[in-house]
FIVO-636515 format. One line per 5 residues: number of its first residue (from 1); their letters; for each residue z, y, x of N, C-alpha, C. Coordinates in steps of 0.05 Angstrom, whole numbers, plus 5000, padded with zeros to 4 digits. Layout:
! FIVO-636515
NUM = a = Z/Y/X/Z/Y/X/Z/Y/X ~ ...
***
This chain:
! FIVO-636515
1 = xxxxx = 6996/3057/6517/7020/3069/6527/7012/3090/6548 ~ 7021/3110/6547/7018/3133/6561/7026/3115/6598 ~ 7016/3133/6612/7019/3127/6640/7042/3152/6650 ~ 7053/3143/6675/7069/3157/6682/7054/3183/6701 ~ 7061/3198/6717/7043/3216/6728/7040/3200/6755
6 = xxxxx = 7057/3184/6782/7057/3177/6788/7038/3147/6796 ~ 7035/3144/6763/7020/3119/6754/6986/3132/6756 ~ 6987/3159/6742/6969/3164/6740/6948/3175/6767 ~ 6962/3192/6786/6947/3195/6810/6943/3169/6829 ~ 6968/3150/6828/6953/3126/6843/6931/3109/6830
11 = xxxxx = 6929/3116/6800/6902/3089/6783/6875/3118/6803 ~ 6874/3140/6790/6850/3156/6775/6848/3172/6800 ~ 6863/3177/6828/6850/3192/6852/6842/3171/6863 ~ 6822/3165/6877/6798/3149/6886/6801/3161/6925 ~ 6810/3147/6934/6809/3145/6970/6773/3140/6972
16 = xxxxx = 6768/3162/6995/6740/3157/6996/6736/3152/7040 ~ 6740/3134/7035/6746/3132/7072/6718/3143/7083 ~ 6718/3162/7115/6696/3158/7129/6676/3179/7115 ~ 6691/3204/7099/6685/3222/7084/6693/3258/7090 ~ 6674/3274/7094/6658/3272/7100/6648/3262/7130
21 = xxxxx = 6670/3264/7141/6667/3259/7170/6680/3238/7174 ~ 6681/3215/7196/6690/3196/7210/6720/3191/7209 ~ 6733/3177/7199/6763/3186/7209/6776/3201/7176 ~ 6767/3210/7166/6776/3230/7148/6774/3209/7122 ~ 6801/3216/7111/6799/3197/7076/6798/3221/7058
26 = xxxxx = 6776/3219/7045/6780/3243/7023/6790/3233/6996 ~ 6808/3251/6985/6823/3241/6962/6800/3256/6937 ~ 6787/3233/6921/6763/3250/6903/6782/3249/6880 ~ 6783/3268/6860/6799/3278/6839/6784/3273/6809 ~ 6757/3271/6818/6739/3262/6790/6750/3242/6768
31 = xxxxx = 6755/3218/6778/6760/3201/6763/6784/3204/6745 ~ 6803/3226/6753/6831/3242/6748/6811/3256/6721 ~ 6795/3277/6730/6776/3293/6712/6776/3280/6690 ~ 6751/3255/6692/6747/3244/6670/6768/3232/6649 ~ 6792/3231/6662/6800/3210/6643/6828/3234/6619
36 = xxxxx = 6816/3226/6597/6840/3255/6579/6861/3251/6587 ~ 6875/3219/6581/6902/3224/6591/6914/3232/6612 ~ 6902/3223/6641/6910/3228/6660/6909/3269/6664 ~ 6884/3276/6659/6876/3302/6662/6906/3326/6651 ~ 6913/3308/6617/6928/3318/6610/6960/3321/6618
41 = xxxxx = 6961/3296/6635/6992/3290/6645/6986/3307/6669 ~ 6968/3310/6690/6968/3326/6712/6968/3349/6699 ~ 6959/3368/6674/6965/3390/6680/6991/3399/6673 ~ 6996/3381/6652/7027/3387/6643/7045/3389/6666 ~ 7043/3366/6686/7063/3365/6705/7058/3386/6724
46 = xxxxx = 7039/3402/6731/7025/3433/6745/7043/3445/6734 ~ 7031/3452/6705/7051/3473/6694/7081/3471/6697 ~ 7085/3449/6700/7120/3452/6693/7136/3455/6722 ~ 7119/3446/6746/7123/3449/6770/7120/3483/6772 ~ 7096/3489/6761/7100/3522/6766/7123/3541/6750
51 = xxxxx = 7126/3523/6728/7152/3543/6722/7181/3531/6731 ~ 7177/3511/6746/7203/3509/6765/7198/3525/6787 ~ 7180/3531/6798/7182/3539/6819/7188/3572/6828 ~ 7169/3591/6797/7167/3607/6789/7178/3625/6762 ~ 7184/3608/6753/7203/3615/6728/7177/3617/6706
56 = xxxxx = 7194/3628/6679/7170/3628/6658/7162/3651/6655 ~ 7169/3667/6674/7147/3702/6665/7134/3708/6691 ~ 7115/3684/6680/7082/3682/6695/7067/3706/6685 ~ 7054/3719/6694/7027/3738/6689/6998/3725/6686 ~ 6997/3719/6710/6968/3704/6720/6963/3679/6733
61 = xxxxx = 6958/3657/6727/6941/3633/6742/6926/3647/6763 ~ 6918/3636/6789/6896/3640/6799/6888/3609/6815 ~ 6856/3610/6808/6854/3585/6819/6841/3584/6835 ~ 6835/3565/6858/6817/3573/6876/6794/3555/6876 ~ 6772/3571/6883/6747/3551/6885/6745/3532/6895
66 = xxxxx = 6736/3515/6882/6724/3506/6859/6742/3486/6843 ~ 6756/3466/6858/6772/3455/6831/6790/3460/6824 ~ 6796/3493/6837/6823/3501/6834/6816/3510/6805 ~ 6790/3522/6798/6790/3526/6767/6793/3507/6751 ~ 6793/3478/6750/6794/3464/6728/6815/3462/6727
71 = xxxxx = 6834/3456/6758/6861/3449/6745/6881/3479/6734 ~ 6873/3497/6739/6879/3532/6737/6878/3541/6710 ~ 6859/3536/6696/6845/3547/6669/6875/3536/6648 ~ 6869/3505/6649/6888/3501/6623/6919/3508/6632 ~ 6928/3500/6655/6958/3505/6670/6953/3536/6657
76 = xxxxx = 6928/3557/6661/6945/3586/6644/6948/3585/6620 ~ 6929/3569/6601/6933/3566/6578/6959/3554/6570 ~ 6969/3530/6588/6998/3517/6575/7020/3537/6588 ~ 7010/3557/6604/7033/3584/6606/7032/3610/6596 ~ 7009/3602/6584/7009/3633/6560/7004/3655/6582
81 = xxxxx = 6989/3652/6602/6983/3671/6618/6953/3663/6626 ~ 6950/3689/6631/6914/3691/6640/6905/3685/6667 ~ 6879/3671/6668/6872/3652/6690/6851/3680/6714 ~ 6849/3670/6735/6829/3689/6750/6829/3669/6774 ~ 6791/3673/6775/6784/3666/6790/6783/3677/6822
86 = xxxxx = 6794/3651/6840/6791/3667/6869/6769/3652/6883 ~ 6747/3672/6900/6722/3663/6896/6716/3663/6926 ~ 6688/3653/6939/6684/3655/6959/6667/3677/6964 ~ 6656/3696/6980/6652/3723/6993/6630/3724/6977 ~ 6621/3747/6960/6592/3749/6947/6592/3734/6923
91 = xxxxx = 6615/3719/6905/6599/3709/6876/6619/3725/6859 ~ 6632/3748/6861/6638/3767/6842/6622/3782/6833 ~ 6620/3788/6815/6605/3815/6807/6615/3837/6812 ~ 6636/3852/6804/6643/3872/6812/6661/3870/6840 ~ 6671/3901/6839/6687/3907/6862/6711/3886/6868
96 = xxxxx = 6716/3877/6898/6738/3858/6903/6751/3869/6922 ~ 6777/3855/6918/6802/3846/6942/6788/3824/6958 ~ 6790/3833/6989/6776/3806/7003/6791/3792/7028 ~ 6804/3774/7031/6810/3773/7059/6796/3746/7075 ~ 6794/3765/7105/6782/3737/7115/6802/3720/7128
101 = xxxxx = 6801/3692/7137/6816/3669/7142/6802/3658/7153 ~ 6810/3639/7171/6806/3614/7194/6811/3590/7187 ~ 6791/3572/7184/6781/3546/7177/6783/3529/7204 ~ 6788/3502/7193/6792/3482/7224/6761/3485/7237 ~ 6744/3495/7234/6710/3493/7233/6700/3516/7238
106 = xxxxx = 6711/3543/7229/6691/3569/7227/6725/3585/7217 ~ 6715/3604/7197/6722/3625/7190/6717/3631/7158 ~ 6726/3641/7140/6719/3647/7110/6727/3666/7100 ~ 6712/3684/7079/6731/3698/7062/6727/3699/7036 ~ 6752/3710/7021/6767/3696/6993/6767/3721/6978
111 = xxxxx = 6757/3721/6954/6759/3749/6937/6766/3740/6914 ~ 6783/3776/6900/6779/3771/6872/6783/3804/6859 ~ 6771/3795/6834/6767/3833/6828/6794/3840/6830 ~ 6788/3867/6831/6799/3886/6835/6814/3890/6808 ~ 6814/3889/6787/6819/3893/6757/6830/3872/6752
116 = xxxxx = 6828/3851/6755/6844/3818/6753/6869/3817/6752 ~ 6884/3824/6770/6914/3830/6774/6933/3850/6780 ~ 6938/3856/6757/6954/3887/6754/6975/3881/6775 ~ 6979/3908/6783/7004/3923/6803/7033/3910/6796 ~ 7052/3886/6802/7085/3881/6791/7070/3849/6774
121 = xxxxx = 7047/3839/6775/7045/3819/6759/7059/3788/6788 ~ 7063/3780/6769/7076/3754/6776/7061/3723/6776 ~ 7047/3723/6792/7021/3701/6796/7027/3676/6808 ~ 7017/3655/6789/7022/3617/6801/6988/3619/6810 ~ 6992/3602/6842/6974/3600/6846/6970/3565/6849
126 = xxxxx = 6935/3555/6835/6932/3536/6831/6911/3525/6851 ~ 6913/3496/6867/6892/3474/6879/6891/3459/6867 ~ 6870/3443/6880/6876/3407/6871/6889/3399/6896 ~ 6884/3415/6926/6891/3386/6944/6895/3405/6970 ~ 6919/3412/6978/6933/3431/7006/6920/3417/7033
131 = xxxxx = 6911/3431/7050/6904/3409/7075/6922/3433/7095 ~ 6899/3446/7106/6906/3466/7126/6934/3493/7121 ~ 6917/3496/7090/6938/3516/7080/6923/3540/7087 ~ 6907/3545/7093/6892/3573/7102/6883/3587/7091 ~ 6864/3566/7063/6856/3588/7047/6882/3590/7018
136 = xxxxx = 6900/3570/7021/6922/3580/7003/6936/3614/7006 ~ 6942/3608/7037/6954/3634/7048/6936/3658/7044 ~ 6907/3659/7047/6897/3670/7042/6898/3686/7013 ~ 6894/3675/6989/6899/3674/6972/6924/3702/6961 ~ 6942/3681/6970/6971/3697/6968/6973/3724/6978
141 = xxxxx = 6959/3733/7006/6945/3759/7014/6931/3773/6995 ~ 6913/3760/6982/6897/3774/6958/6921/3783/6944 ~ 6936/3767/6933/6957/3780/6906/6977/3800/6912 ~ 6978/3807/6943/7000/3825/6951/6979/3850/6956 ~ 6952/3843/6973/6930/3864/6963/6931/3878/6935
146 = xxxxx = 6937/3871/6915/6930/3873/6888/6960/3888/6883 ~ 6975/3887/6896/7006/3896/6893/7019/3883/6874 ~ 7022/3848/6873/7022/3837/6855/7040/3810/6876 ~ 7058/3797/6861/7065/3778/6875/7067/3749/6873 ~ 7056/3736/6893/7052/3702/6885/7074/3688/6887
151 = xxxxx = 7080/3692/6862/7108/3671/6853/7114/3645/6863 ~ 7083/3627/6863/7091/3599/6874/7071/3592/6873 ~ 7064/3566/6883/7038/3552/6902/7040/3527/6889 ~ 7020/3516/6869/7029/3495/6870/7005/3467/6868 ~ 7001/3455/6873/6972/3434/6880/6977/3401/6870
156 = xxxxx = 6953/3392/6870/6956/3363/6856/6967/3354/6877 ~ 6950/3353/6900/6959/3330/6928/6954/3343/6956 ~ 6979/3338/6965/6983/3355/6987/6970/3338/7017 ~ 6960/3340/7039/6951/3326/7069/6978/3321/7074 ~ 6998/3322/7087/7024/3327/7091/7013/3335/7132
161 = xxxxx = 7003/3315/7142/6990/3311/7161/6976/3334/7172 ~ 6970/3349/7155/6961/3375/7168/6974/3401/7173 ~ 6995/3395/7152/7014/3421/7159/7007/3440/7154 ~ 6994/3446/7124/6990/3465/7111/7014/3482/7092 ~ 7037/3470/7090/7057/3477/7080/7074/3492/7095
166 = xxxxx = 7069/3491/7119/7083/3508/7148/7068/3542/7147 ~ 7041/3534/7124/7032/3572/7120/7042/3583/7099 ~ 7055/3573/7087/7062/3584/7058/7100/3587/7054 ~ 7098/3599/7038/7137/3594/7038/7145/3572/7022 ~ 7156/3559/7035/7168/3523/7027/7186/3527/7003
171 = xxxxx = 7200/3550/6993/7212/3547/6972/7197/3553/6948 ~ 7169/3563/6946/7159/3566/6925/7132/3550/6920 ~ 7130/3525/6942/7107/3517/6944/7106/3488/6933 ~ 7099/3475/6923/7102/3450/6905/7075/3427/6900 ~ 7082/3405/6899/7048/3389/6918/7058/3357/6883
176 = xxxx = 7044/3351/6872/7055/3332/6853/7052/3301/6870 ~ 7039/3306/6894/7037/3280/6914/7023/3293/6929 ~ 7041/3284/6953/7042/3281/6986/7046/3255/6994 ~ 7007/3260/7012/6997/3239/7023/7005/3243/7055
***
């Protein structure tokens, strides 16, 4: 019997207490990975969160490094729209859109080509897991760089605790569980 989605992030996300640092529970998403069904009910429920949030004339996925591509890739495929990678400073090959952003720790910056996202395209942007919200926002800077606009935000599992959703606009931003 199929699992519910609900069913499914509390069996297959894995609490990793005292990770990486002291104090900190990291929510690991692997065990989500491995398993088809679950993998398949989280993306379905992505996609359909993104086209509530965003409607159905998506252009582009973009996902962010690194598990923003796994959950990114098929969510464009189940929207008939093309995926693009948003990367960290230096692993593009060609010419990029770059902006830098502020980390609870340091500082970062977020690219993506230049050719990726046409001028009026209408972009879902994809995580696995919202904390700070910094490099989401970031992100969304890239797609208005690109003259392109980020329709909606939407992630497996949100911090709630960190108040990453206070960087982004609350009506287009969407979390399938808030911890």
């Amino acid at each position: 019997m199929p699992l519910g989605l609900e069913q499914v992030l509390d069996t297959l996300v894995r609490d990793i207490p005292d990770w990486p640092d002291a104090g900190v529970t990291f929510r690991d998403v692997t065990p989500l990975l491995a398993d088809p069904e679950g993998l398949r009910t989280t993306v379905d429920a992505l996609a359909s969160l993104g086209r509530e949030l965003a409607g159905t004339d998506i252009d582009k996925v973009v996902g962010i490094e690194a598990r923003g591509f796994i959950f990114g890739t098929p969510v464009a495929v189940a929207l008939d729209a093309g995926f693009v990678p948003a990367r960290k400073a230096g692993k593009l090959p060609s010419a990029t859109y770059a902006v830098d952003y502020e980390l609870e720790y340091g500082s970062a910056t977020v690219e993506i080509h230049t050719d990726a996202i046409a001028p009026g395209d209408r972009v879902l942007v994809v995580d696995d897991v919202l904390a700070t919200g910094g490099t989401m926002a970031a992100v969304d800077a890239l797609i208005t760089q690109a003259g392109a606009k980020a329709a909606a935000n939407v992630v497996v599992l949100e911090i709630g605790a960190l108040g990453g959703r206070a960087r982004l606009d609350p009506e287009r931003f969407g979390a399938l569980r808030t911890y």
